[in-house]
C-alpha positions in Angstrom: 84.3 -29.5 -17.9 82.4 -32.5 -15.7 78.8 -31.8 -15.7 76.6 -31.5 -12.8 75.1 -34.2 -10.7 71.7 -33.5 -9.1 69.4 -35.5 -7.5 66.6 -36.0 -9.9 64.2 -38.6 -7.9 63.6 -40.2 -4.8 62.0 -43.5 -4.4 61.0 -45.1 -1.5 59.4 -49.0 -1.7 57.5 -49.3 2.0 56.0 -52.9 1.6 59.0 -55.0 -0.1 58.1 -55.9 -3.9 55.2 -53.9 -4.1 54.9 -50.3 -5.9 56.8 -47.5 -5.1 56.1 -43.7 -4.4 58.4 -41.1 -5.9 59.1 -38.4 -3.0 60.4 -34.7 -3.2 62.5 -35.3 -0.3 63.7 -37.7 2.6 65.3 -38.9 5.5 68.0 -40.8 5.5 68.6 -44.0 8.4 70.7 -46.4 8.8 68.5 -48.8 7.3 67.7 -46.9 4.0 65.4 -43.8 3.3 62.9 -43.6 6.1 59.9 -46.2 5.5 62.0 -48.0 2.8 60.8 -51.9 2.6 60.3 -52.1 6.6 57.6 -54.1 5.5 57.6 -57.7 3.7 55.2 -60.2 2.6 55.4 -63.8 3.4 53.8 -67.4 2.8 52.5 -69.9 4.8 55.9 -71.2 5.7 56.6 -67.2 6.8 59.3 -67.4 3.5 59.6 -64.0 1.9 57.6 -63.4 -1.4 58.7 -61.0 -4.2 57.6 -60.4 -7.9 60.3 -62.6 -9.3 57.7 -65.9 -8.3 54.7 -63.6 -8.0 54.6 -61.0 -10.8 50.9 -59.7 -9.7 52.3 -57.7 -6.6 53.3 -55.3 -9.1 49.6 -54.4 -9.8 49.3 -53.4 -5.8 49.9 -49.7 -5.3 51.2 -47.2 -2.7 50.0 -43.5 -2.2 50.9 -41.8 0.9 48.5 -41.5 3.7 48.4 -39.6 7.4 50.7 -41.6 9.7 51.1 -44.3 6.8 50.1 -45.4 3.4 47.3 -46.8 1.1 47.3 -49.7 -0.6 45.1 -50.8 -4.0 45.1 -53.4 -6.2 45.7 -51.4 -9.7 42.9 -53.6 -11.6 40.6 -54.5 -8.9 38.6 -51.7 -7.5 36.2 -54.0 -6.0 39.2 -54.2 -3.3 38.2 -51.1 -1.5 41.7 -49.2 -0.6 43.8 -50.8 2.7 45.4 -48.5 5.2 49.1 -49.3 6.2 50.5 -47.5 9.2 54.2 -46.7 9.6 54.8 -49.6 11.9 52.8 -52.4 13.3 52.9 -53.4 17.2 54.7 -55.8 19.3 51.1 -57.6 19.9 51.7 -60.3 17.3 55.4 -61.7 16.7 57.1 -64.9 14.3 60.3 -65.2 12.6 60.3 -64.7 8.7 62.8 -65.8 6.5 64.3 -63.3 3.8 67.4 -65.3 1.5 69.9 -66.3 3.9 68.1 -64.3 6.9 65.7 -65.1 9.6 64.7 -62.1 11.5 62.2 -61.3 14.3 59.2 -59.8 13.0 55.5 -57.8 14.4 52.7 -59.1 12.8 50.2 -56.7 10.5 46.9 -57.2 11.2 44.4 -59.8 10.4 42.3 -57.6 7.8 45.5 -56.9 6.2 46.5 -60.6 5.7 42.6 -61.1 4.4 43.2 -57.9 1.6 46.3 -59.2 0.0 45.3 -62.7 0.1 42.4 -61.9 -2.0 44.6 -59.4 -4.1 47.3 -62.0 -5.0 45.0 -65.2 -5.0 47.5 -66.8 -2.4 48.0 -67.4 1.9 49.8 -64.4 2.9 50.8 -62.7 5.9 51.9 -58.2 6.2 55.2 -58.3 8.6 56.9 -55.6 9.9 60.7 -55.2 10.7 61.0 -52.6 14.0 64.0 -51.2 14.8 64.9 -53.7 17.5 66.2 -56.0 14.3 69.7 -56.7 13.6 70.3 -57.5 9.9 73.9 -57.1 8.7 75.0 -55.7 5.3 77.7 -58.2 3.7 80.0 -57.6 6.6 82.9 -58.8 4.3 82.6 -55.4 3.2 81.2 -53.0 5.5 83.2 -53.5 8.4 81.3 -50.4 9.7 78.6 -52.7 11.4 75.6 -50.6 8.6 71.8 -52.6 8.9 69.7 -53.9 6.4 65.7 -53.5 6.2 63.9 -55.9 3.8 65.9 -54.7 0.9 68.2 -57.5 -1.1 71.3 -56.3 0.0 71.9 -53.0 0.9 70.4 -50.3 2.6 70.4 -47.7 -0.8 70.3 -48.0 -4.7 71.5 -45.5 -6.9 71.1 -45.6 -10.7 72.6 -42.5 -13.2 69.3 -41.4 -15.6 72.2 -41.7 -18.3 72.7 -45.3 -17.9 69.0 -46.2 -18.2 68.7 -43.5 -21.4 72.3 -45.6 -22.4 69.8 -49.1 -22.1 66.8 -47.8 -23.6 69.2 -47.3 -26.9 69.8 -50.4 -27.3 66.2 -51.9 -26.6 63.4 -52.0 -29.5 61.1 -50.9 -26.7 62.4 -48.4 -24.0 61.0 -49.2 -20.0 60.9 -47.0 -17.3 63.4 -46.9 -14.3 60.9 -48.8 -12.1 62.0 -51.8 -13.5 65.2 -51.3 -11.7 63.6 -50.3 -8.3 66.3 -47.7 -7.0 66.5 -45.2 -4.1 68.5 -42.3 -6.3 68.3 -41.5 -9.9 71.2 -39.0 -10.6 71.1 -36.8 -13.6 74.1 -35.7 -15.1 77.4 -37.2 -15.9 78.2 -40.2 -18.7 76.0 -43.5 -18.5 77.4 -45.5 -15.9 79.6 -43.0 -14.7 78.5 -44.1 -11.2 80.4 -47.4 -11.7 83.8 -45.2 -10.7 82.1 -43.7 -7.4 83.3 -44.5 -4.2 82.4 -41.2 -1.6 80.2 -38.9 -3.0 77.7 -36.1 -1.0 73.6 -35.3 -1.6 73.1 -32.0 0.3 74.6 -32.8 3.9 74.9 -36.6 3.5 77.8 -38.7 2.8 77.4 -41.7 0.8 79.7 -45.0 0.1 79.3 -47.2 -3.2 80.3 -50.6 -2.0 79.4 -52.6 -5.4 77.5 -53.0 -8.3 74.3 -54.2 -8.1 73.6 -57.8 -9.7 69.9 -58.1 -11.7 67.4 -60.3 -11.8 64.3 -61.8 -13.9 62.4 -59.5 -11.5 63.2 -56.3 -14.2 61.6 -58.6 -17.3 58.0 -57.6 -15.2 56.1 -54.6 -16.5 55.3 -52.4 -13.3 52.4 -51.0 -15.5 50.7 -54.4 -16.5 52.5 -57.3 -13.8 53.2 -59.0 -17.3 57.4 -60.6 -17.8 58.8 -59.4 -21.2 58.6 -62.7 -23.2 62.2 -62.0 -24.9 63.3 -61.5 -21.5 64.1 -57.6 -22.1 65.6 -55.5 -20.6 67.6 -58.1 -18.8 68.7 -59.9 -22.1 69.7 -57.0 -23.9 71.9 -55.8 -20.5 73.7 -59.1 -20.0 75.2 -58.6 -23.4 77.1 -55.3 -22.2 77.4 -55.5 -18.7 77.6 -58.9 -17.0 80.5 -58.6 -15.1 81.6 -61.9 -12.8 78.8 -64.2 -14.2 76.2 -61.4 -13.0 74.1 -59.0 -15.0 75.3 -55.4 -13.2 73.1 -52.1 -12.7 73.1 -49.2 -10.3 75.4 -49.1 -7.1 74.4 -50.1 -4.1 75.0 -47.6 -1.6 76.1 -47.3 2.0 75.3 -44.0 4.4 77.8 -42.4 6.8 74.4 -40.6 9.2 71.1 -39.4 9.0 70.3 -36.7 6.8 68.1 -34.7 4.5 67.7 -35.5 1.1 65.8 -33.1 -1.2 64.9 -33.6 -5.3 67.3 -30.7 -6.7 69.9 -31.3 -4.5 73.7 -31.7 -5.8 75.7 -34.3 -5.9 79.3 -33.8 -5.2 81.6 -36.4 -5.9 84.2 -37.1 -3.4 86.6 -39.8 -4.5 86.3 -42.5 -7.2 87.7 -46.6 -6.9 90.9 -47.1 -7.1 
């Protein structure tokens, strides 16, 4: 007998490379889960920053606030807490550049630029992306036309609790599963058993797994402490069993078919696997 999926967590990242907040339930848009990386970071040259160059935006925190969020620096309390709306305004425009991208994008404010500058010790600028923004998922293979936020490359990550329990027995010291920074942790079913997916359903919502998703140094940084693993774990220890194509792979990355409801709990129903 196949056992059950369920939906065991819900993550949602709202500033790009900073921490995340672990929901009990969700929307789904067609840019990702509702407040999922719509806003970024950039330098001086508006080019987008991350923890792979800057491992110290791990340290600043998330915790959800009316009409928005609150942001702290993890070890500095002298940073008194920052408050984040939902979205910026129009008042204050530039274009930022995100890998290949360069998007429109409404300013944060000034007292936000001042915060994080001080937090990470560098010139940077809060952006926001509004909904007026066209950025394309790898049309190659989503000829459906679905957007992108801030995310890498697609608008939803989904990793099986089995896979990471599958890593974590092969590593001398386990990590948690916000190394990998995902949208959906399934329980249930063999590690890596999301590699098959193609359609699959989470309550009323019908997903697509497009591809795997390819790793980075970014999951050698401790989300606890901002410090890289010096032996290069867990990335290391997951190229040696699943670099596929040159690339070190982990968790689907997901396409959506509408806006729904997603709730911790909820099952997952699989629809059809890859050919």
């Amino acid at each position: 007998m196949t056992a059950s999926l369920t939906l065991q967590d819900l993550y949602i990242y709202p500033i790009k490379s900073l921490g995340g907040i672990r929901l009990s339930e969700s929307t789904t848009e067609r840019r990702g889960l509702r407040h999922d990386r719509r806003w970024l970071l950039v330098d001086e040259r508006n080019q987008f920053l991350t923890q792979r160059q800057n491992p110290a935006m791990a340290l600043l925190r998330l915790a959800p606030a009316y009409n928005g969020f609150l942001l702290t620096h993890a070890q500095r309390p002298d940073l008194l807490p920052l408050y984040i709306p939902f979205e910026a305004t129009p008042e204050r425009t530039l274009f930022v550049t995100i890998w290949d991208d360069m998007v429109f994008a409404w300013r944060g404010t000034p007292e936000a630029d001042e915060w994080l500058t001080e937090a990470l010790g560098k010139v940077c600028r809060l952006v926001y992306m509004s909904d007026m923004v066209r950025r394309d998922v790898e049309p190659e293979l989503n000829p459906e036309g679905q957007l992108l936020s801030f995310a890498d490359e697609y608008p939803f990550l989904l990793i099986g609790q089995s896979s990471l329990d599958d890593l974590n027995g092969r590593l001398t010291e386990s990590v948690l599963m916000d190394r990998f920074r995902p949208n959906l942790v399934v329980s249930g079913g063999p590690a890596f058993g999301e590699d098959t997916w193609e359609q699959f359903q989470i309550g009323d919502v019908t997903f697509r797994a497009v591809r795997a998703c390819g790793r980075c140094v970014m999951t050698t940084v401790n989300q606890q402490t901002a410090l890289k693993s010096a032996h290069g774990e867990p990335l290391r220890t997951l190229a040696s069993y699943r670099t596929i194509g040159g690339k070190v792979m982990f968790g689907q990355n997901l396409t959506v078919s509408g806006r729904g409801q997603l709730r911790v709990g909820d099952t997952v129903e699989l629809l059809s696997v890859k050919p």
